[in-house]
Structures are given as C-alpha cells and as structure tokens.
BALOBA-1460 file (C-alpha; in Angstrom, 3 decimals):
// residues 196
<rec num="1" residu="x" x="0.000" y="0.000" z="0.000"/>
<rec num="2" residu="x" x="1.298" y="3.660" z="-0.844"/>
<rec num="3" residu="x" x="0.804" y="6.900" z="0.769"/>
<rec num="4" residu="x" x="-3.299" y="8.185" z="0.690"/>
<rec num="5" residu="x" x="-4.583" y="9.733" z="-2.307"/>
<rec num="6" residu="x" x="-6.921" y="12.098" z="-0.820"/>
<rec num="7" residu="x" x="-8.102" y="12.499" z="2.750"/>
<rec num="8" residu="x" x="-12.207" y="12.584" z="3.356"/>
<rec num="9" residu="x" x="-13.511" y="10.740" z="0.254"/>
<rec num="10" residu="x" x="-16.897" y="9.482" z="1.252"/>
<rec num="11" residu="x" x="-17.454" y="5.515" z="0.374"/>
<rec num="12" residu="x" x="-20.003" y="6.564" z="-2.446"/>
<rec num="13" residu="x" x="-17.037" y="8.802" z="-3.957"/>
<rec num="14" residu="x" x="-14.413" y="6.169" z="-3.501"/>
<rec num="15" residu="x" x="-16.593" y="3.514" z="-5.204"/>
<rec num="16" residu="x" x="-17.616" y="6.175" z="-8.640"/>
<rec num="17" residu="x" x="-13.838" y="6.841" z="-8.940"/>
<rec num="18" residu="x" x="-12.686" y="3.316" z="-8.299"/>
<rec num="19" residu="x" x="-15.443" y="1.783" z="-11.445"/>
<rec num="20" residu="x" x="-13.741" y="4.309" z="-13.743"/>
<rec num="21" residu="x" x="-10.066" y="3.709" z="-13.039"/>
<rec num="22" residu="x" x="-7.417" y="2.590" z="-14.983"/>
<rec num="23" residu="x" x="-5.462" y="1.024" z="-11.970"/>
<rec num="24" residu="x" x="-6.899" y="-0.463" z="-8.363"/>
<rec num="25" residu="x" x="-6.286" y="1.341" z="-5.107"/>
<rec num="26" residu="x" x="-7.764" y="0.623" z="-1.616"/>
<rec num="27" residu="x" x="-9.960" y="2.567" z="0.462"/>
<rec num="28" residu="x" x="-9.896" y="2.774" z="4.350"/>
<rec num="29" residu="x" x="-11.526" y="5.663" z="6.676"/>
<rec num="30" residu="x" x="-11.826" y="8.423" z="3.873"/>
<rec num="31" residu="x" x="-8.381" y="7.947" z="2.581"/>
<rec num="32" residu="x" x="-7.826" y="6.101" z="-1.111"/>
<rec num="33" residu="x" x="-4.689" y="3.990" z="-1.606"/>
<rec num="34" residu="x" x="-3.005" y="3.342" z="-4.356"/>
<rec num="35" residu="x" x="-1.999" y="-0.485" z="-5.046"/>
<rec num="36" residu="x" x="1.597" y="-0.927" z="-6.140"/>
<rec num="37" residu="x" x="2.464" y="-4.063" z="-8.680"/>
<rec num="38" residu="x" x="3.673" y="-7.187" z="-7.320"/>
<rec num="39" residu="x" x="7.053" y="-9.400" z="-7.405"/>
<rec num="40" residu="x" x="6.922" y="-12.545" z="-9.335"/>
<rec num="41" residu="x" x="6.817" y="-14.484" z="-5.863"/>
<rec num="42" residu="x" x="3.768" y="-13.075" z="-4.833"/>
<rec num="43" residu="x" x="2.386" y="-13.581" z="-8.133"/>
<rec num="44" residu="x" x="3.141" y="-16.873" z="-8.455"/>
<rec num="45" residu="x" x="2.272" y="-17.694" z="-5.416"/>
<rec num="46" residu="x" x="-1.269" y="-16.192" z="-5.237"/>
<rec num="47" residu="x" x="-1.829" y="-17.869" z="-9.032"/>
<rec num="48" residu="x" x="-1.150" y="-21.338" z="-7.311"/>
<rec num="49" residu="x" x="-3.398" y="-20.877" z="-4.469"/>
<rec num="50" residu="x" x="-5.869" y="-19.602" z="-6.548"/>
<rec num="51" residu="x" x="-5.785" y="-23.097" z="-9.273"/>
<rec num="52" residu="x" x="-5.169" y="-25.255" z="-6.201"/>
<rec num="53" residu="x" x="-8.428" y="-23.913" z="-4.245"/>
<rec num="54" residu="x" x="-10.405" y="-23.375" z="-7.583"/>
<rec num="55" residu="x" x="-9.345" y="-27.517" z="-8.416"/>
<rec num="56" residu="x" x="-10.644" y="-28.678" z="-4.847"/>
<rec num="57" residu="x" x="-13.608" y="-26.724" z="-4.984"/>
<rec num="58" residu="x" x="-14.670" y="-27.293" z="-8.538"/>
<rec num="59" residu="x" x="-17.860" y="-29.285" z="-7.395"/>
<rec num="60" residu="x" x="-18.741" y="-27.514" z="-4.217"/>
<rec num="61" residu="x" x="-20.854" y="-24.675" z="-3.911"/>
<rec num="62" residu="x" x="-17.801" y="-22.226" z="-3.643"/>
<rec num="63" residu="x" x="-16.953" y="-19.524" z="-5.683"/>
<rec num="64" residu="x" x="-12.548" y="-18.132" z="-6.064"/>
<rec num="65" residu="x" x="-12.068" y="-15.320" z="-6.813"/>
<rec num="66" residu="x" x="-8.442" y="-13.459" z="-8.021"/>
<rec num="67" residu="x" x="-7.724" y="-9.849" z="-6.559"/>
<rec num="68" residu="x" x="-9.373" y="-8.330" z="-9.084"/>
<rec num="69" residu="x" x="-12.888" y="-8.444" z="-6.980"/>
<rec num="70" residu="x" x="-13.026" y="-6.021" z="-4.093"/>
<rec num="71" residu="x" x="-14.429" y="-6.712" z="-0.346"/>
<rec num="72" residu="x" x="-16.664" y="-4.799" z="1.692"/>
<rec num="73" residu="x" x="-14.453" y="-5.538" z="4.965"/>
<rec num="74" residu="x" x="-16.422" y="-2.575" z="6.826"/>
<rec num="75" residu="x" x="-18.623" y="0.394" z="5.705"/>
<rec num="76" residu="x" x="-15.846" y="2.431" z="5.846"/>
<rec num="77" residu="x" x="-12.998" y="0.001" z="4.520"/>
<rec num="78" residu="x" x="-12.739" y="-1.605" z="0.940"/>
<rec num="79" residu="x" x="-10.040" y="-3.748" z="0.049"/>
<rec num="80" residu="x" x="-8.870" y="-6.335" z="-3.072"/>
<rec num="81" residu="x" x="-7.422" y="-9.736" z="-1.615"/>
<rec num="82" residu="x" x="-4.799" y="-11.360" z="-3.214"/>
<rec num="83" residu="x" x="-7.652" y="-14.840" z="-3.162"/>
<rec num="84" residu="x" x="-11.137" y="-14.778" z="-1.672"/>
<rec num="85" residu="x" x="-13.336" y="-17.656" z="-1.752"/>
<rec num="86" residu="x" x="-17.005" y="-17.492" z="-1.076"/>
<rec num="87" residu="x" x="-19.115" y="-20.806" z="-0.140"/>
<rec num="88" residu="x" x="-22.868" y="-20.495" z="-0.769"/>
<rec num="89" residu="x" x="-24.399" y="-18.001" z="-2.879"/>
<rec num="90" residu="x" x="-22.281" y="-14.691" z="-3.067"/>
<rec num="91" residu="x" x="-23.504" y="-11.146" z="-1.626"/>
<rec num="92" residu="x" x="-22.713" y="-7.999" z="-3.362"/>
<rec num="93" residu="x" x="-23.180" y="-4.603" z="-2.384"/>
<rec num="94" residu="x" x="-25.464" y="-3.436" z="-5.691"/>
<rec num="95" residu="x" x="-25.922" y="-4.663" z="-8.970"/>
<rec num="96" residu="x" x="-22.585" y="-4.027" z="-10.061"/>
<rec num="97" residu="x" x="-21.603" y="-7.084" z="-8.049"/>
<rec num="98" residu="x" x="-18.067" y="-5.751" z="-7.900"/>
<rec num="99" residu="x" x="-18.016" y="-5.200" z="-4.056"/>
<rec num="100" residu="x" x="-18.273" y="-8.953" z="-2.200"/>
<rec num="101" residu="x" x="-20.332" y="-8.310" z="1.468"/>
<rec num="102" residu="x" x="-19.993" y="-12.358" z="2.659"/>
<rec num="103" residu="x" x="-16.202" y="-13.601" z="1.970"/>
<rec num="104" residu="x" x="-15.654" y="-16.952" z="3.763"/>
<rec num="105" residu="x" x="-11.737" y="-17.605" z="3.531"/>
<rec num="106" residu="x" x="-9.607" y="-14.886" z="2.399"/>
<rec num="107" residu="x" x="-5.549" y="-15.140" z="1.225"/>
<rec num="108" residu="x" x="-2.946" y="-12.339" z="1.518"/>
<rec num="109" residu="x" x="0.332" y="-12.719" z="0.304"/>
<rec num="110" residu="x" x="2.784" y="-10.492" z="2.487"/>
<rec num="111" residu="x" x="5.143" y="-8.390" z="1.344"/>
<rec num="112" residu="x" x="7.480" y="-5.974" z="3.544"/>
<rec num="113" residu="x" x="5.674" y="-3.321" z="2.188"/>
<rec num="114" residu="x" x="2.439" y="-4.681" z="3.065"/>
<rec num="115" residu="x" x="2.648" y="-7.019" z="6.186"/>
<rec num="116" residu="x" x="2.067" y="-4.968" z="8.970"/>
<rec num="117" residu="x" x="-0.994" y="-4.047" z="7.726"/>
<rec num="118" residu="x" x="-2.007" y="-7.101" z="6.386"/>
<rec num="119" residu="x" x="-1.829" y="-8.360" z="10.202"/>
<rec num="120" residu="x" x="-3.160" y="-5.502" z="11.789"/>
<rec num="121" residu="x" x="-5.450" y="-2.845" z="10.587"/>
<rec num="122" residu="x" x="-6.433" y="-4.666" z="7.593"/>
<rec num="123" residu="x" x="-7.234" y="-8.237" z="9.348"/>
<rec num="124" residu="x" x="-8.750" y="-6.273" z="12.223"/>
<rec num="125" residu="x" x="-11.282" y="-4.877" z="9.538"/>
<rec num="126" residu="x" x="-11.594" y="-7.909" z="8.203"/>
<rec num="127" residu="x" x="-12.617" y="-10.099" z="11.047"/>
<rec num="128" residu="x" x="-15.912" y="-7.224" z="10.909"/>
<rec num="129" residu="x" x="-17.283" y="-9.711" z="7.914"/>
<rec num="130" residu="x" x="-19.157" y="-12.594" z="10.085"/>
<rec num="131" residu="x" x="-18.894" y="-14.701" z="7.006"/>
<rec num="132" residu="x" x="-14.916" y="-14.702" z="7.513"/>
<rec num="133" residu="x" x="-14.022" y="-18.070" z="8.860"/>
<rec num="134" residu="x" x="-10.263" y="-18.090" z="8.101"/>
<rec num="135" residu="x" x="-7.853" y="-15.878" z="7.216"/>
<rec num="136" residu="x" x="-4.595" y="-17.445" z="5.519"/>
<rec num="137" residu="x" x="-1.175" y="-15.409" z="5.486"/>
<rec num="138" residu="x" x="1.041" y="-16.686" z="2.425"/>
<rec num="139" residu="x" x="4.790" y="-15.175" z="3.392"/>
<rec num="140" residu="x" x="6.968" y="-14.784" z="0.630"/>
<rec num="141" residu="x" x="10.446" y="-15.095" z="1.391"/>
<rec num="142" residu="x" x="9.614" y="-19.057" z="2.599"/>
<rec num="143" residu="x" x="7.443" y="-21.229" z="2.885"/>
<rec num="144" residu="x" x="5.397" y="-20.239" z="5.776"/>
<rec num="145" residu="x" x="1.500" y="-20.130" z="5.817"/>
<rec num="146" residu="x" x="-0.575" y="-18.765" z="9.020"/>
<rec num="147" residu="x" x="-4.109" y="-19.810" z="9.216"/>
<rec num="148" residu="x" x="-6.728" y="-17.441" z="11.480"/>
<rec num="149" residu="x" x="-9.569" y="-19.332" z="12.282"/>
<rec num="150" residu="x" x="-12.673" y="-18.768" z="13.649"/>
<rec num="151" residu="x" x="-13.884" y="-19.665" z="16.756"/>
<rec num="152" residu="x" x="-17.560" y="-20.119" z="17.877"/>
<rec num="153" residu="x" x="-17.468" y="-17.867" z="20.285"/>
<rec num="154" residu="x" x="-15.933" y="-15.158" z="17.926"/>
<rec num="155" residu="x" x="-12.214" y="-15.314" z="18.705"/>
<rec num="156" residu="x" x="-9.663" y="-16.376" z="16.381"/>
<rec num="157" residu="x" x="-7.207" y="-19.516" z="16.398"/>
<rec num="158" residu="x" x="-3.742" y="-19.630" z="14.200"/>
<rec num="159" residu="x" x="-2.202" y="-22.592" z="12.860"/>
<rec num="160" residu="x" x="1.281" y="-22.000" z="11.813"/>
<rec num="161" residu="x" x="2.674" y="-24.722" z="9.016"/>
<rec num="162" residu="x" x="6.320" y="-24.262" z="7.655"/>
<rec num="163" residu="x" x="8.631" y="-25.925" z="5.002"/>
<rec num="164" residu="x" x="7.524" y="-27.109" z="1.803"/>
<rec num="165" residu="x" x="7.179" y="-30.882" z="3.373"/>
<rec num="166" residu="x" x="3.756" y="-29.035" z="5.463"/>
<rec num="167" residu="x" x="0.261" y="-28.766" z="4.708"/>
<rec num="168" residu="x" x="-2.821" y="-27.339" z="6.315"/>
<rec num="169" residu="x" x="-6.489" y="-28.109" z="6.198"/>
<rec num="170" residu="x" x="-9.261" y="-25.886" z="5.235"/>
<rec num="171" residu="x" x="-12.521" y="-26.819" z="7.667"/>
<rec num="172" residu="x" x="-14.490" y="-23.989" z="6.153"/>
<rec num="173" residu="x" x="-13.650" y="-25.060" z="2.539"/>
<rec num="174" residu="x" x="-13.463" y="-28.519" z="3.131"/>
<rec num="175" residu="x" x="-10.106" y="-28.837" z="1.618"/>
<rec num="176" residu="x" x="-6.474" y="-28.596" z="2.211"/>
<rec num="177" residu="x" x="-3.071" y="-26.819" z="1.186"/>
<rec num="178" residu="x" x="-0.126" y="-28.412" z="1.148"/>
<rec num="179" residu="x" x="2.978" y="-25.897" z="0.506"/>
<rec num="180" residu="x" x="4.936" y="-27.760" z="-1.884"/>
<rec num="181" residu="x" x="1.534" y="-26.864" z="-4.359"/>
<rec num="182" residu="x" x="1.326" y="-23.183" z="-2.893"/>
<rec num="183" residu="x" x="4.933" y="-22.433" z="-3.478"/>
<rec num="184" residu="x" x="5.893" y="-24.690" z="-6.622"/>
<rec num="185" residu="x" x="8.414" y="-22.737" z="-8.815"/>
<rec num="186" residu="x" x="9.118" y="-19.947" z="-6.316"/>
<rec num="187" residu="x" x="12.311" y="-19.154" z="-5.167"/>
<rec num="188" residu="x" x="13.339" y="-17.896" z="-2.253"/>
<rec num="189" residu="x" x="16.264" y="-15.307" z="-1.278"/>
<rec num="190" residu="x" x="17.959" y="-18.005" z="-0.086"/>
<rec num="191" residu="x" x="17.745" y="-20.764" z="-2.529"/>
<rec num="192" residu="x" x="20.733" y="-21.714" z="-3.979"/>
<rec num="193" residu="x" x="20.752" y="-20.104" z="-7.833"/>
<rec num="194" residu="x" x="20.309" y="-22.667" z="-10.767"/>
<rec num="195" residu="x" x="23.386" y="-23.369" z="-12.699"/>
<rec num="196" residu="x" x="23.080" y="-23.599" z="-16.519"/>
C-alpha cells in the first residue's frame, strides 16, 4: 500500500472513482490507496493458491475469486485480496456485483511493504465480515503459511505450518493446502541459484 490519495472521500465517492479507473487502489476511513504491482513471488504464489483452491472446490458450492474483486471488509474500509473464496451463494453490495459483502476464507500474500498491515489494521477490519471463517497469510520469502480461524465464540485460532514438506487443512472449505503446491516454482532469497 502507498501513501493516501486524498483524505475525506466518502465511500459513495471512492466507489464512482474506483469503477472508472485505470489502476486499483484501496480505500480505508476516507483515505484512497493506491496499489503498487507485485514481485513474481507473490504472483506466483497467489496464481497457485488460486488453481489449487479453484481444483478442490470445482464441485462444491464455492466460488474463487483473483484480486481483481473487491471486499466490503467494513462500511468504511474496501479492500482487493490477493484470493477470496465465497461458499454459498455470493452477496454484493449493488448490482454491479463488484463489491463482495460475505467472503468466507480470504488469502494475503505479504510483502514488507504490506505485512504490517495485512496483520493488523487490515485483518482487524476484516474479522468485521461474520462470514470470515479463516484468514490465511502466504509469506513470501519461505514457505510459511498462518491460518486465522474462527472460533464459535468469535475469537480467532492460528495454525502456523512451515517448510515445503507441510500442509494445512481448510474446515471452512473442506479442503487442504499443502505448501509444496502453494509455493511450486518460487524461489526464495535463499535458494541456492540454478546453474546452466
């Protein structure tokens, strides 16, 4: 996320300007951000959660979406995930149904630009959607997924799965990610470079 756009944009302003643009930003309290592009990690990685969850969901009633389809996370907050997934018929905000209102799992992929907020003010405005049952940071740099999940009386559990050897199950979505899928031709910082 870059610096605000504009301060005191009303929702209704944010949402005109948003249908018409060229690029994507994100909106939170009155203030529009802009979205910056991606590295080829995240991108990858995001593109093989996105055909692994769209695969084991192909005959349930569930719905993936790319971050190309914006959430409602509060009246005041709207955001693009890097992967949502919807179970059950989905809820927009009006007939433009470009605005999701009833997300049930939703994927970031952090980035240092992004992470604290990915973990903080943005899952805290999240976790406002009582749809949201789990909440799945993808890290970058590793393989290393978090899993929010939650609880029946409202608070929130995390799973932690590392390596490329783990994998994590799904309850909401019936279905399971196993990290050598998730991160399959990434490479990390670390990683020893290819030799010709």
């Amino acid at each position: 996320m870059t610096a605000a756009a504009k301060l005191d944009v009303t929702p209704e302003e944010y949402l005109a300007r948003e249908r018409l643009a060229q690029s994507k930003s994100e909106y939170y309290d009155g203030e529009i951000f802009a979205m910056a592009g991606s590295s080829e990690a995240h991108s990858l990685i995001s593109a093989n959660i996105l055909r692994e969850l769209s695969h084991q969901l192909f005959e349930k009633p569930c719905r993936v979406y790319n971050s190309d389809l914006k959430v409602c996370a509060t009246e005041t907050s709207y955001a693009y995930p890097d992967v949502t997934v919807v179970c059950g018929e989905p809820a927009f905000q009006d007939a433009e149904a470009d605005v999701l209102l009833n997300p049930t799992a939703i994927v970031e992929v952090l980035s240092p630009a992004t992470e604290g907020w990915d973990r903080g003010g943005k899952f805290e405005r999240y976790r406002e959607r009582v749809s949201l049952q789990e909440y799945l940071l993808m890290a970058q740099d590793r393989a290393h997924l978090e899993r929010y999940a939650r609880q029946p009386r409202g608070e929130w559990l995390l799973s932690v799965v590392d390596g490329r050897d783990g994998a994590l199950s799904l309850p909401s979505l019936g279905c399971r990610l196993e990290l050598a899928r998730v991160y399959h031709l990434v490479t990390f910082p670390k990683d020893p470079v290819p030799r010709p």
